[in-house]
GUTOR-118617 format. One record per residue (C-alpha): y, z, x; residue in three letters; residue number from 1. Coordinates in pm, 1 decimal. Example, Ala and Ser with C-alpha at 12.3 -4.5 7.8 and 13.67 -1.06 7.14 Angstrom:
BEGIN
<north: -450.0 | up: 780.0 | east: 1230.0 | type: ALA | seq: 1>
<north: -106.0 | up: 714.0 | east: 1367.0 | type: SER | seq: 2>
***
This chain:
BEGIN
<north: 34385.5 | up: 15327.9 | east: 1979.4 | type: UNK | seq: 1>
<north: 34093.5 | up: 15104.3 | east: 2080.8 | type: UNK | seq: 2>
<north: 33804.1 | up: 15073.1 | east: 1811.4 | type: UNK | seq: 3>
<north: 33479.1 | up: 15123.6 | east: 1932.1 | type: UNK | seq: 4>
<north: 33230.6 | up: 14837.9 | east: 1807.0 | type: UNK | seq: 5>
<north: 32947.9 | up: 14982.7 | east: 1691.8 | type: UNK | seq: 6>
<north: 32635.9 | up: 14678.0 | east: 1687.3 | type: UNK | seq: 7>
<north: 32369.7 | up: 14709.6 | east: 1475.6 | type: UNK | seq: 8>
<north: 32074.2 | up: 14559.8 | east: 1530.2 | type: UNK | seq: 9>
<north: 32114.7 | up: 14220.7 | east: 1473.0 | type: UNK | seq: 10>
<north: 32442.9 | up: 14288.7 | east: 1270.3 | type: UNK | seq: 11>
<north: 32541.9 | up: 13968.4 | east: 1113.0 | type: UNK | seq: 12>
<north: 32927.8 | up: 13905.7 | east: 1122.4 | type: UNK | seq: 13>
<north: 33122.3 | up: 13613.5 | east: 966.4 | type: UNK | seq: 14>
<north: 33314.5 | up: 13470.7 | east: 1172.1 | type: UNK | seq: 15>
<north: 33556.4 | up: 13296.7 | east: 952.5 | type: UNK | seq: 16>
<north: 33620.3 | up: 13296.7 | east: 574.7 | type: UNK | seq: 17>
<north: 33726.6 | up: 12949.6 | east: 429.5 | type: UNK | seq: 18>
<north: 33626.7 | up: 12688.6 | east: 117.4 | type: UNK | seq: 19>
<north: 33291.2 | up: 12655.8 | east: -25.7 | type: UNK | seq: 20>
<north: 33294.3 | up: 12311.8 | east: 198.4 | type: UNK | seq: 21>
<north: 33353.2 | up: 12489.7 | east: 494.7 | type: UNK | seq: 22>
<north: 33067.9 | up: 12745.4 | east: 478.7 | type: UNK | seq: 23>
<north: 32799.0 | up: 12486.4 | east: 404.9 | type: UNK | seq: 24>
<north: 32928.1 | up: 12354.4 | east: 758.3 | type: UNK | seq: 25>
<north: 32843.2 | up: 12705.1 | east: 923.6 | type: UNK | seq: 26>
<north: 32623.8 | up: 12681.9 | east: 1234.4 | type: UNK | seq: 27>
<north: 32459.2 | up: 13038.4 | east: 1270.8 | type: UNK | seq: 28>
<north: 32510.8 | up: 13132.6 | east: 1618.7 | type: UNK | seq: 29>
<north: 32301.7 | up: 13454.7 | east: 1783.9 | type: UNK | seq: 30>
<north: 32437.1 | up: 13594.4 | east: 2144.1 | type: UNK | seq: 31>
<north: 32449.9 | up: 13890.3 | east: 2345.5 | type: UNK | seq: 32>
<north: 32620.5 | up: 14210.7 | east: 2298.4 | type: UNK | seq: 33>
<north: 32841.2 | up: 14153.1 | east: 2549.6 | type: UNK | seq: 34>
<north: 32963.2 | up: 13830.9 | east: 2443.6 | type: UNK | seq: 35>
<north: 33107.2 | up: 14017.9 | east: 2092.6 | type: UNK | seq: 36>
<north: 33480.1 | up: 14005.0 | east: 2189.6 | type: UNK | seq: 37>
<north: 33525.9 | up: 13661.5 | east: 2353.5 | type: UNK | seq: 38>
<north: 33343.3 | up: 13476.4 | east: 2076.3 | type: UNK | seq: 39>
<north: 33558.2 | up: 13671.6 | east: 1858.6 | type: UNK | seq: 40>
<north: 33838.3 | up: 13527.6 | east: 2019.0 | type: UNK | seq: 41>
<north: 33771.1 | up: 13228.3 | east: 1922.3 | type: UNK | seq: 42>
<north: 33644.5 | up: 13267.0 | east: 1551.8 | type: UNK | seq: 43>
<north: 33991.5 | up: 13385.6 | east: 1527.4 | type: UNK | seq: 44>
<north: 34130.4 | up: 13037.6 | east: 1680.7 | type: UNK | seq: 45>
<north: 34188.7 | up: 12801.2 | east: 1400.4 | type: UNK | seq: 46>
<north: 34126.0 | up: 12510.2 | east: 1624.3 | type: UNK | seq: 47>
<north: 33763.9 | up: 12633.9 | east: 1754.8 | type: UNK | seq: 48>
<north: 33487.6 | up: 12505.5 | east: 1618.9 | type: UNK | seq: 49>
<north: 33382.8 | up: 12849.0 | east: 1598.2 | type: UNK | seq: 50>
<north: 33616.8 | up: 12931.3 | east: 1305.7 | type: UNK | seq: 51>
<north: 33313.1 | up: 12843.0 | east: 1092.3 | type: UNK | seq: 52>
<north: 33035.0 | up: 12977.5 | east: 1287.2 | type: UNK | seq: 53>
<north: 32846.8 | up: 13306.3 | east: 1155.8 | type: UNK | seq: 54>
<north: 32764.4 | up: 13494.1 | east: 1497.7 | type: UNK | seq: 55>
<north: 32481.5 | up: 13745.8 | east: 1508.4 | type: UNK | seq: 56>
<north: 32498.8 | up: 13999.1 | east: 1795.8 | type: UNK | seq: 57>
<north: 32273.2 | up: 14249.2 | east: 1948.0 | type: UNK | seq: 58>
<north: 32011.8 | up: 14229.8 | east: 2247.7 | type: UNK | seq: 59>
<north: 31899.9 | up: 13897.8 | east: 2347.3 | type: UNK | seq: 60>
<north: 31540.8 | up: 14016.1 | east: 2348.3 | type: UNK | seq: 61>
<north: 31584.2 | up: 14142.1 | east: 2009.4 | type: UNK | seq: 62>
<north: 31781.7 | up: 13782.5 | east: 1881.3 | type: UNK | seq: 63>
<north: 31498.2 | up: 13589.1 | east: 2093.7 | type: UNK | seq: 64>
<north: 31224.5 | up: 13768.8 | east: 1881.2 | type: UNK | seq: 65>
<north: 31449.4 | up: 13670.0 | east: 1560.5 | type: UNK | seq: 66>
<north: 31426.3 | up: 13310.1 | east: 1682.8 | type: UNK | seq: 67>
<north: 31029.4 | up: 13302.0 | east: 1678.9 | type: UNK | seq: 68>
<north: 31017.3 | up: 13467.0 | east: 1378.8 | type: UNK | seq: 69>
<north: 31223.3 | up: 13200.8 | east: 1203.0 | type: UNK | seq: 70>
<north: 31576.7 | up: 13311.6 | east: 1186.3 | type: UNK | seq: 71>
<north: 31778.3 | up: 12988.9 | east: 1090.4 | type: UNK | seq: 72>
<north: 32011.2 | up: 12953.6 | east: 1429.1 | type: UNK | seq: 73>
<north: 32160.2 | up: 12655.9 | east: 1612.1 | type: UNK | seq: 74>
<north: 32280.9 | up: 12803.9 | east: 1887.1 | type: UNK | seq: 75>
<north: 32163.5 | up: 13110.3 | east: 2073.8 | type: UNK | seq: 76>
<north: 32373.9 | up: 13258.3 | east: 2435.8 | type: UNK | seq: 77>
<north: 32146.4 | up: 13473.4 | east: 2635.4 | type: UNK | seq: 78>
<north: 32246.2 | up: 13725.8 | east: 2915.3 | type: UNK | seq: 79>
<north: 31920.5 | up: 13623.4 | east: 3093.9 | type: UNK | seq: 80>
<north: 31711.7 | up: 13358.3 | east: 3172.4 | type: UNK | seq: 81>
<north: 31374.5 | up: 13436.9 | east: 3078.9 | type: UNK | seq: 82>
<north: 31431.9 | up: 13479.6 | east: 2691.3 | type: UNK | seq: 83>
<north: 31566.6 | up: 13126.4 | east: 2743.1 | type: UNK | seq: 84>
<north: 31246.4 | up: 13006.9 | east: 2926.2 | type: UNK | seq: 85>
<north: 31045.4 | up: 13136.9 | east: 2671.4 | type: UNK | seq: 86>
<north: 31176.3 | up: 12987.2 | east: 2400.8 | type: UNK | seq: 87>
<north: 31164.3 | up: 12618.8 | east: 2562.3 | type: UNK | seq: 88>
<north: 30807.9 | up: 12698.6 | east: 2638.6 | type: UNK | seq: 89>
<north: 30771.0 | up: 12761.4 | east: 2292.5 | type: UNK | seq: 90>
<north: 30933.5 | up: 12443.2 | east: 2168.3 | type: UNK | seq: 91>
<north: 31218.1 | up: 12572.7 | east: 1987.8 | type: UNK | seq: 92>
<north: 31485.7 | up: 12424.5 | east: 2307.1 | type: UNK | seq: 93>
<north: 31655.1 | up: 12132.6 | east: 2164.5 | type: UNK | seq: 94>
<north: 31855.9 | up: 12035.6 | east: 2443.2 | type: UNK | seq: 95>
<north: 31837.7 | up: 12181.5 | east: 2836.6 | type: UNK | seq: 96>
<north: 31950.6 | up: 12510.2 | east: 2869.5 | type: UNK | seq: 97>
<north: 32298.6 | up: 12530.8 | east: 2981.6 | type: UNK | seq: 98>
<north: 32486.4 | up: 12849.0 | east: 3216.0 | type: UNK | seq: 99>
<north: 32806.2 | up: 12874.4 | east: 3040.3 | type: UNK | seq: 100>
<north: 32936.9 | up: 13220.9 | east: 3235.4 | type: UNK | seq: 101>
<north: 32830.6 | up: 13499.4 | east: 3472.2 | type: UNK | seq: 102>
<north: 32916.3 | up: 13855.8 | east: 3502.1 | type: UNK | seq: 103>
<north: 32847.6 | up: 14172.8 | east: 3712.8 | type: UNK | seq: 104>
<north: 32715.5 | up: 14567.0 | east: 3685.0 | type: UNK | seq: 105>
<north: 32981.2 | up: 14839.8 | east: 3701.6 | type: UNK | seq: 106>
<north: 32905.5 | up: 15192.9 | east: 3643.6 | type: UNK | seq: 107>
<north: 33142.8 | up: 15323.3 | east: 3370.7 | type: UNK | seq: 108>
<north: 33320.2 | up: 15680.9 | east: 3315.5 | type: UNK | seq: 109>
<north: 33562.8 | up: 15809.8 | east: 3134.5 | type: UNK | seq: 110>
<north: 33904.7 | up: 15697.3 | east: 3164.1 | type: UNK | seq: 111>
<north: 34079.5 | up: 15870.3 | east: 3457.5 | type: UNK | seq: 112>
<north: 33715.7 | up: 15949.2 | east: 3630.6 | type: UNK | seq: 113>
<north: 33731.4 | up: 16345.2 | east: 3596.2 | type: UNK | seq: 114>
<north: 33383.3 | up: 16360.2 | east: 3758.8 | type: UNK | seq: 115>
<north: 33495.2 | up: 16146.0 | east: 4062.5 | type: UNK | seq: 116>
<north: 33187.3 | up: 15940.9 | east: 4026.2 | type: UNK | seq: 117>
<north: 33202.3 | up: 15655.3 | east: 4302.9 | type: UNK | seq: 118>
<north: 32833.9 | up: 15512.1 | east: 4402.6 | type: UNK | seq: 119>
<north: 32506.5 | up: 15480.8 | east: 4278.9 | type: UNK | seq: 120>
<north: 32371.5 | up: 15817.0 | east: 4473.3 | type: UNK | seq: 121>
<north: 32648.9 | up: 16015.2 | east: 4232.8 | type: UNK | seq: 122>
<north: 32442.9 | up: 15915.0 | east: 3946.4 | type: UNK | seq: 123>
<north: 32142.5 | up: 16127.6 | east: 4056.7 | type: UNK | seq: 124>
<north: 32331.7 | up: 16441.8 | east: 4022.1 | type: UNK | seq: 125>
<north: 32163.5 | up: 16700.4 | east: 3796.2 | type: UNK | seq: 126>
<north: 32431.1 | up: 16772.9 | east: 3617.0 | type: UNK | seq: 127>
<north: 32560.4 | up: 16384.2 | east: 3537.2 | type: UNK | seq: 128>
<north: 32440.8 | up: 16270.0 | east: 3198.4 | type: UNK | seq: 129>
<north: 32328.2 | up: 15864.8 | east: 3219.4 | type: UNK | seq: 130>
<north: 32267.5 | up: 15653.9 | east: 2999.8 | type: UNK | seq: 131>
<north: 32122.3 | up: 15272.8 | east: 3035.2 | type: UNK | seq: 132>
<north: 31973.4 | up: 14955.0 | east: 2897.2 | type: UNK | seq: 133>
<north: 31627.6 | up: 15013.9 | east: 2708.0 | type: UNK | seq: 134>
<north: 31368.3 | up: 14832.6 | east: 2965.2 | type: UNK | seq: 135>
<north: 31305.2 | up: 14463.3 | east: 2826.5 | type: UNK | seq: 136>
<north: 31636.0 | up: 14363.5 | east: 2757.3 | type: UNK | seq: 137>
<north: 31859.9 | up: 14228.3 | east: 3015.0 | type: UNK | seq: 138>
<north: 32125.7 | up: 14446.6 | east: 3075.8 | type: UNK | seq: 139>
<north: 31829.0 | up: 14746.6 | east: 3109.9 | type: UNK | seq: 140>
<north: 31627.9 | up: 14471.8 | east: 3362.2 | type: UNK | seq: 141>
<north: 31945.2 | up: 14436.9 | east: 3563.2 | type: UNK | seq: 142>
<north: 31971.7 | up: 14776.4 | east: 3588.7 | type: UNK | seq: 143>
<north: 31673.2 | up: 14866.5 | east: 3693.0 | type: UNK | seq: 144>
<north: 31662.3 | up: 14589.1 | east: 3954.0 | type: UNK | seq: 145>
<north: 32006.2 | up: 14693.9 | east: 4142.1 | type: UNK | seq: 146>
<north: 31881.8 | up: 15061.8 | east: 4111.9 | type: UNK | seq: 147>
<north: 31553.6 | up: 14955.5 | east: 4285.1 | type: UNK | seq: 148>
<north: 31701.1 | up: 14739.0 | east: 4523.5 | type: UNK | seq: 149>
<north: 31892.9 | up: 15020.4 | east: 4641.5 | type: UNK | seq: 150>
<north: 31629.2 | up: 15278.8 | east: 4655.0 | type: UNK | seq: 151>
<north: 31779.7 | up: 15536.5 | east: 4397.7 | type: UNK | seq: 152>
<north: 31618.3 | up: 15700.1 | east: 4122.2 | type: UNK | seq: 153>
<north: 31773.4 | up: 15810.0 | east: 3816.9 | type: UNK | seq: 154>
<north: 31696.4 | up: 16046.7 | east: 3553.2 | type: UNK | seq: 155>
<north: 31896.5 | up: 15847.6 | east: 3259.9 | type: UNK | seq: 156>
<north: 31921.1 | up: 16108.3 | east: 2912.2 | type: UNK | seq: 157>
<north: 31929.9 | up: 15788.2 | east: 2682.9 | type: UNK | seq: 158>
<north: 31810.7 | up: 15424.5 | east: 2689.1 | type: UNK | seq: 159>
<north: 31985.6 | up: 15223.3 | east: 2426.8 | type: UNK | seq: 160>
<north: 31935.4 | up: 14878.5 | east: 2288.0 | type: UNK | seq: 161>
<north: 32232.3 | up: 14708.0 | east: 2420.7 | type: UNK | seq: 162>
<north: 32511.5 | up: 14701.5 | east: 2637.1 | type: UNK | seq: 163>
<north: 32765.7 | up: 14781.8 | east: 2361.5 | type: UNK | seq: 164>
<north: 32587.6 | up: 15078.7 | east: 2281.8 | type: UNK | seq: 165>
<north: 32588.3 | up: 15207.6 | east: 2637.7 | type: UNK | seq: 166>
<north: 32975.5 | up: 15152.1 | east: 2646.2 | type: UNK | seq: 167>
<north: 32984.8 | up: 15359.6 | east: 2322.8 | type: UNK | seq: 168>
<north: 32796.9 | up: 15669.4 | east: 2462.6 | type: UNK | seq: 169>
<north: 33064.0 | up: 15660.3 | east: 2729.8 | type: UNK | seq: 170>
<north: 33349.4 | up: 15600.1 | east: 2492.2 | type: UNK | seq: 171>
<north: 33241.6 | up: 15893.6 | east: 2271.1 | type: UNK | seq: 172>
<north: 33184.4 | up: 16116.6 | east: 2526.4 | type: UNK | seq: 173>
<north: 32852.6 | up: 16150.9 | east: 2478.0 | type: UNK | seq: 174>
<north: 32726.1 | up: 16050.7 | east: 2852.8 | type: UNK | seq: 175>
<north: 32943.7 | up: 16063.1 | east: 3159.5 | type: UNK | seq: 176>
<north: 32836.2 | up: 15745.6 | east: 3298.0 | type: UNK | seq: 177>
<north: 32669.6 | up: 15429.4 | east: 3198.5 | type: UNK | seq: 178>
<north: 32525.4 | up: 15104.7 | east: 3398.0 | type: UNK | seq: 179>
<north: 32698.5 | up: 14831.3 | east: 3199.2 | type: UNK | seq: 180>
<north: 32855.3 | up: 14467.6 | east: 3238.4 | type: UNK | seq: 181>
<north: 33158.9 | up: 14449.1 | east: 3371.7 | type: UNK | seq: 182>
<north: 33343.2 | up: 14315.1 | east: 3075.6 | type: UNK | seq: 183>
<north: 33229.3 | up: 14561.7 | east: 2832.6 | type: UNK | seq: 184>
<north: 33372.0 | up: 14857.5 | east: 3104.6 | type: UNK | seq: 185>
<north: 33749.2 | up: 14640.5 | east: 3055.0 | type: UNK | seq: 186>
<north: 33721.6 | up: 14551.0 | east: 2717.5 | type: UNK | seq: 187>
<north: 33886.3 | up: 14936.4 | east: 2679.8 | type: UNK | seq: 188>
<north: 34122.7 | up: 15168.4 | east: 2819.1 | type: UNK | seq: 189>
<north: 33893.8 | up: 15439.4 | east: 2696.5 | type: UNK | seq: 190>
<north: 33633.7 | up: 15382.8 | east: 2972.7 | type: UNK | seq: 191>
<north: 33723.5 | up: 15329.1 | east: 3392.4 | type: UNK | seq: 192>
<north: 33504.6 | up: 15106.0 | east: 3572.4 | type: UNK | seq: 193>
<north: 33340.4 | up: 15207.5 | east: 3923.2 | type: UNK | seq: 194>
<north: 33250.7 | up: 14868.6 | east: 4095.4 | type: UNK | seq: 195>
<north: 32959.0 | up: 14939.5 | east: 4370.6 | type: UNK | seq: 196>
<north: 32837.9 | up: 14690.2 | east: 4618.4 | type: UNK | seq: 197>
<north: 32490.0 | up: 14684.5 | east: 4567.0 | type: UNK | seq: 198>
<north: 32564.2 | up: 14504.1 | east: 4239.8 | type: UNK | seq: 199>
<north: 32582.5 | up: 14201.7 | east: 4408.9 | type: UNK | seq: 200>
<north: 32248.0 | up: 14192.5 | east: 4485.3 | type: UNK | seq: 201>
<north: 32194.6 | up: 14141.6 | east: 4081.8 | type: UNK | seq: 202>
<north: 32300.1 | up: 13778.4 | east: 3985.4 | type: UNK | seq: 203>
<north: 32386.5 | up: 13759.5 | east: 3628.4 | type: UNK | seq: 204>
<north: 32425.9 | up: 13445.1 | east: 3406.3 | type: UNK | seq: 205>
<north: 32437.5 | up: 13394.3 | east: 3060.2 | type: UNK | seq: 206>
<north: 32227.7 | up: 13086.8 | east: 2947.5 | type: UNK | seq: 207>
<north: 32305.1 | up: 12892.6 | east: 2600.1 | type: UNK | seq: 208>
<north: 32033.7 | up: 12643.1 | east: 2420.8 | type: UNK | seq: 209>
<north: 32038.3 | up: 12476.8 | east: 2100.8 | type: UNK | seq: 210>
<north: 31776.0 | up: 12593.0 | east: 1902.9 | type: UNK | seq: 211>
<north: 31580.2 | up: 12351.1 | east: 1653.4 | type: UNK | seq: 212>
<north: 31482.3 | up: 12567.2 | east: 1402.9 | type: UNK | seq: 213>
<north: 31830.0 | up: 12464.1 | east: 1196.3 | type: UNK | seq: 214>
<north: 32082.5 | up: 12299.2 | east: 1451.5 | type: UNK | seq: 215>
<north: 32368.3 | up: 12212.9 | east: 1245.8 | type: UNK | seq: 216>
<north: 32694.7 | up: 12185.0 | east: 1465.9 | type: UNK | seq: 217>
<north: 32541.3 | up: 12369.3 | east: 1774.9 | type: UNK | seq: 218>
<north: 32588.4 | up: 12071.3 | east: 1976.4 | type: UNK | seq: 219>
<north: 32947.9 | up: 12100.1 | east: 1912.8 | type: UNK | seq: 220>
<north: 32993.8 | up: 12473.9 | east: 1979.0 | type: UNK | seq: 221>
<north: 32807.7 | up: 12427.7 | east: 2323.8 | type: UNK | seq: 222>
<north: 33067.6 | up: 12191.8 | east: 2408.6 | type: UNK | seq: 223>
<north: 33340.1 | up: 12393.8 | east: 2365.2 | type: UNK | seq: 224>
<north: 33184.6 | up: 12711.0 | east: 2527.4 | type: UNK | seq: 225>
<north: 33139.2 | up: 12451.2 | east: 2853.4 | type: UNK | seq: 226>
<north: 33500.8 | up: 12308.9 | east: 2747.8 | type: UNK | seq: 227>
<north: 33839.0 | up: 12472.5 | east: 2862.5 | type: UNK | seq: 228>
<north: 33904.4 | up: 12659.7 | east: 2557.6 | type: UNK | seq: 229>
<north: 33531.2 | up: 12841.8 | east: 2597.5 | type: UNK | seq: 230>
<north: 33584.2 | up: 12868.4 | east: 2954.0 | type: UNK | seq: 231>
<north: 33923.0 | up: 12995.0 | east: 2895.6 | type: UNK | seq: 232>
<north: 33869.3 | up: 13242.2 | east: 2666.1 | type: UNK | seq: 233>
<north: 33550.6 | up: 13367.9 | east: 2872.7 | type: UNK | seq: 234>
<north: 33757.3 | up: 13417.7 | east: 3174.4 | type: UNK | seq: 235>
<north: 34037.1 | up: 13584.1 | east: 2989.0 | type: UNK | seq: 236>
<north: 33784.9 | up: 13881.8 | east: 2895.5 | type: UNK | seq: 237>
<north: 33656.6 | up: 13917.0 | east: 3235.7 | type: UNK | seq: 238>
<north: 33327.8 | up: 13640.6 | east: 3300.8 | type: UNK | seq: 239>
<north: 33324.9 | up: 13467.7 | east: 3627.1 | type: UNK | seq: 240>
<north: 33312.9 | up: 13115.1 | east: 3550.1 | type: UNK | seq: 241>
<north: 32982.0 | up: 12861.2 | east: 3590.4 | type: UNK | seq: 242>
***
């Protein structure tokens, strides 16, 4: 039985429990939704430096507004560009923002496809319940752009705050289809994924910068998300590498 992860906004999970001297060497990390499962991965790797890292996820709109408003991060991982850019405008970039992995749209159903939903036109059916990204955070940006770039028009019944939210509407049943990343449509066997070409018109990239605000070991956790165990474990749950 898979769980579902349900994300708060901003929900703040420790990554690793050790001695008092290892928590005052946490590095507070904030990153996308999406990125919940291989960051995990390596929290749970007693050789990662992320074993002591306490990870925040949710939207990155909603973690970039965090930033401004004087969260203490080091290191913040993106699913888009611009909240990225704005932050380096802003001065709170401490190094040059790095791609560490891409990714793509699917459309995702439930497990087994009963509705035999195949393209983008199936998701204007009146009786197909959609739901996507909220506009102004990535996922619901991407969205929007592959949806416009392919002349369709939608009619979605729920916008939701972040891509692991969409994947739970489909998991629960509530929707029949959602507009999500790739990786969150095979991080379970509860959901099938519908891959559809005009995706590919959407590039994707997930940017991480070291934020200034309270740095700590962020210089060392970029390294190893551009390293071979962070590229590893990002292409074990689906990314396409840099």
């Amino acid at each position: 039985m898979h769980r579902v992860v349900q994300l708060l906004f901003a929900a703040v999970v420790v990554a690793a429990c050790g001695s008092s001297d290892q928590r005052s060497e946490t590095t507070v990390v904030f990153a996308a939704s999406s990125l919940v499962d291989v960051l995990n991965d390596l929290s749970n790797d007693d050789e990662s430096a992320f074993v002591r890292a306490v990870m925040s996820f949710a939207s990155s709109a909603s973690l970039s507004a965090q930033v401004v408003d004087g969260a203490p991060v080091g290191l913040f991982v993106s699913a888009d560009r611009q909240q990225i850019d704005e932050l380096v405008a802003a001065g709170y970039g401490l190094s040059d923002p790095r791609v560490v992995a891409r990714n793509s749209l699917v459309i995702a159903v439930e497990a087994g496809n009963p509705l035999g939903i195949q393209t983008l036109d199936d998701l204007t059916r009146s009786d197909l319940l959609l739901a996507v990204a909220a506009p102004g955070v990535p996922l619901g940006e991407y969205s929007e752009a592959m949806l416009r770039a392919a002349d369709i028009e939608v009619s979605p019944v729920t916008f939701e705050a972040d891509a692991r939210a969409v994947l739970a509407k489909v998991v629960l049943g509530e929707v029949d289809a959602g507009i999500v990343y790739a990786t969150d449509a095979t991080s379970t066997s509860d959901v099938a994924a519908v891959y559809v070409p005009e995706a590919d018109a959407v590039a994707i990239e997930y940017f991480a910068l070291e934020i200034t605000t309270t740095p700590g070991r962020s210089s060392e956790l970029l390294n190893e998300l551009l390293g071979e165990r962070g590229q590893q474990a990002l292409l074990q749950r689906g990314f396409v590498l840099p």
